[in-house]
C-alpha positions in Angstrom: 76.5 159.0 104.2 79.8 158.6 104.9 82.4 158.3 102.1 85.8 157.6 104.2 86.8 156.5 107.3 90.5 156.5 108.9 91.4 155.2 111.9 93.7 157.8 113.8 95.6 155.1 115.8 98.6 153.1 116.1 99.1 149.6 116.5 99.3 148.7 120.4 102.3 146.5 120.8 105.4 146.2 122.9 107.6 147.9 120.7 105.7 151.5 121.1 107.6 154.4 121.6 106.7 154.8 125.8 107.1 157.9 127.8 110.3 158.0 129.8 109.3 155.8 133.3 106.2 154.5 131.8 105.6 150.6 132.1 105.9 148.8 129.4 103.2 147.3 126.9 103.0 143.5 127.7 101.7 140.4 126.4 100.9 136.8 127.8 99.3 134.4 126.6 96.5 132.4 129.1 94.6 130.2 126.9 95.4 128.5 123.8 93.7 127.2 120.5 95.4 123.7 121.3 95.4 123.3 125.1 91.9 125.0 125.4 90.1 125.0 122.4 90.3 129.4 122.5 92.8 131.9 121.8 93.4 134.7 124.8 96.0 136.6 126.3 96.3 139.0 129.2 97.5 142.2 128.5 99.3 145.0 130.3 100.1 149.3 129.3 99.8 152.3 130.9 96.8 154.7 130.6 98.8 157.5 128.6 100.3 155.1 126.0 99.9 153.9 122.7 97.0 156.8 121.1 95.2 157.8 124.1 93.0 160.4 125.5 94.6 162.0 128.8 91.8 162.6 131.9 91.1 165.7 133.9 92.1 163.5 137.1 95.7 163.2 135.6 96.2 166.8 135.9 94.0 167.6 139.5 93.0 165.8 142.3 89.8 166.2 142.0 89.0 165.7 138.2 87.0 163.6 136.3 88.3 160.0 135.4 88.1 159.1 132.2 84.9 156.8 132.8 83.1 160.3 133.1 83.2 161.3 129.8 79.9 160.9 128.0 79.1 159.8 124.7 78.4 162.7 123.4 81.1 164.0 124.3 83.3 161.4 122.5 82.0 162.3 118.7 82.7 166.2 117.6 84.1 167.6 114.3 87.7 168.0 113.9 89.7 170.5 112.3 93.2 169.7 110.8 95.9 172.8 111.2 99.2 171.6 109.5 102.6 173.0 111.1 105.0 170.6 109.9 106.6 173.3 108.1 107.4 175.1 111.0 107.5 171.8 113.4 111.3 171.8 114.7 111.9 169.6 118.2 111.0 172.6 120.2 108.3 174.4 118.0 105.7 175.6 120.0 102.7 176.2 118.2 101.2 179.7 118.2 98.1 181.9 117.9 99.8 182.9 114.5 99.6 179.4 112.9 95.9 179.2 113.9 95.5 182.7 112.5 97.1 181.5 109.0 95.3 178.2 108.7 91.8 180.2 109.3 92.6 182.7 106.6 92.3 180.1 104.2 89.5 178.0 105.9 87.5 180.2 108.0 87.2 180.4 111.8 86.9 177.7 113.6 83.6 176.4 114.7 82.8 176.3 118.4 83.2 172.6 119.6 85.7 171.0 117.6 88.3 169.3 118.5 91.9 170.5 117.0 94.5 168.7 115.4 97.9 169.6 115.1 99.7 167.7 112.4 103.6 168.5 112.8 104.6 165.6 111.1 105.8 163.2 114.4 103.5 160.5 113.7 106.2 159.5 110.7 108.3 159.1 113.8 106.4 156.5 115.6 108.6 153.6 114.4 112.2 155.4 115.8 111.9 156.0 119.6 114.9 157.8 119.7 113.7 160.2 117.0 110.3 160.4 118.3 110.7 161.7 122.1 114.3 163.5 121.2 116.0 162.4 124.0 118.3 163.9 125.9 120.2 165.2 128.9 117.8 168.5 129.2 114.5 165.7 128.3 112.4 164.9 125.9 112.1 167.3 122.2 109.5 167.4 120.2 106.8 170.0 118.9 103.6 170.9 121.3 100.6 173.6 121.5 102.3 176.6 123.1 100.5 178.9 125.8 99.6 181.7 124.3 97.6 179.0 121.4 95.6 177.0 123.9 94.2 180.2 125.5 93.5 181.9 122.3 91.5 178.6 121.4 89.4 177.8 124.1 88.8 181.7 125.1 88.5 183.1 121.7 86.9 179.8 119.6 85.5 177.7 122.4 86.9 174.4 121.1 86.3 170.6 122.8 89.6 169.8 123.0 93.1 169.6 120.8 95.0 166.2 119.6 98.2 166.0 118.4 100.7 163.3 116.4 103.3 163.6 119.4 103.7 162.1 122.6 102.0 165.6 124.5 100.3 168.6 123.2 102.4 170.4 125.4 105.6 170.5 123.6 108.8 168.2 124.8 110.7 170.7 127.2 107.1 171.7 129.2 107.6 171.3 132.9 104.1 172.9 133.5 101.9 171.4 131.4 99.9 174.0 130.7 97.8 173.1 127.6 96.8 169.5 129.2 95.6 171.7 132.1 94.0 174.4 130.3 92.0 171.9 128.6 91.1 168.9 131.4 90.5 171.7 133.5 87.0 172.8 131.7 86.4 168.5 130.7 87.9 169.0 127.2 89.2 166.6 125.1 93.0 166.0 124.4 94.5 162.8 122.4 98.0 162.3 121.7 100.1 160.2 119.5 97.8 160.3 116.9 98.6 159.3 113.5 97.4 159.3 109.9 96.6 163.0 109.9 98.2 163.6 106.7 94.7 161.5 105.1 92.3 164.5 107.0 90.8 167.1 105.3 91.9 170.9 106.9 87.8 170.9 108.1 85.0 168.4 107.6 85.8 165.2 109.8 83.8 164.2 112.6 86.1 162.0 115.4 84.6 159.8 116.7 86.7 158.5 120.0 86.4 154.9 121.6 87.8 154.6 125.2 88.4 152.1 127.9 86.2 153.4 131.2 88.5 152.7 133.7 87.1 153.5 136.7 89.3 156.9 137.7 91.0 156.3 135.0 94.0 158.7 134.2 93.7 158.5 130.8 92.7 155.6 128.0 94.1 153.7 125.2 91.9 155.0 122.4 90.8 153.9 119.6 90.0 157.3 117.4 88.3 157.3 113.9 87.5 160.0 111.6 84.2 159.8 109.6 84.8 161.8 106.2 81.6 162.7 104.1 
């Protein structure tokens, strides 16, 4: 049975916080209740906004679009390591937090999926604060190096998520825990939100995407099933 479910995504509308050269969420209206006796609307966003699950192929040429990802591949238990004490706009999360948060709740289990909660998703509704703008780019909190290897070599996990815009942190030019992960098919969803209503272990995601063929990346639409 489950007991609780949350949904780990944000409202999709044009006012989003977007990545810097992204296009923008839009909205039009092509039927209406009135004229046509139906409500619809076309709609328009880019693959990595809004919550969304990134895609191998958005990292290498050659890799997977998000259409390849199979069911069961989309539902796996989640773990919930909390750094916002640490979480300053350049924190970069390391094998030490992971290390702390098992002592308390064990190792983690082979095949989850990891959450970082740094406390960005109480962001979402200031831009400005949420990417950190400025002339050196964007500032905000990420999954450091040294932590995605330890991870997926040492605990095997799925994949990570994270309540900023990247689990790479802000200042990243290499991107190295997107392609750590999407290069073995793993799982990684950004601007997540409602973390803070997670238990540290126990969830199980369960993570609804858009196949667009080759497909960069989806919109998702991420719940967590508590028991």
């Amino acid at each position: 049975m489950v007991g609780k479910v949350v949904s780990l995504s944000h409202p999709i509308s044009p006012r989003i916080p977007l990545w810097p050269g992204d296009p923008p969420v839009e909205f039009e209206d092509v039927a209406s209740l009135e004229q046509d006796g139906y409500f619809l609307r076309r709609f328009s966003m880019g693959e990595h906004s809004a919550t969304h699950m990134n895609a191998p192929n958005s990292f290498f040429a050659e890799g997977m679009g998000i259409e390849g990802y199979q069911p069961q591949d989309l539902v796996r238990p989640a773990v919930v390591i909390d750094v916002r004490a640490q979480s300053t706009p350049d924190y970069e999360i390391s094998v030490q937090d992971i290390e702390d948060w098992e002592r308390q709740h064990g190792l983690i289990e082979a095949g989850s999926v990891v959450l970082m909660y740094t406390g960005w998703q109480h962001l979402w509704n200031d831009p400005t604060a949420f990417f950190g703008q400025d002339a050196q780019g964007s500032h905000f909190p990420g999954i450091g190096e040294a932590a995605i290897g330890f991870l997926l070599e040492q605990r095997q996990i799925a994949g990570v998520g994270i309540d900023t815009h990247g689990v790479d942190p802000g200042q990243s030019s290499t991107f190295a825990t997107n392609h750590a992960v999407l290069a073995g098919n793993g799982i990684v969803l950004e601007c997540l939100t409602n973390l803070d209503q997670l238990p540290a272990k126990g969830a199980t995601l369960v993570i609804g995407v858009l196949a667009l063929e080759g497909g960069s990346g989806s919109p998702a639409s991420v719940m967590a099933l508590i028991a």
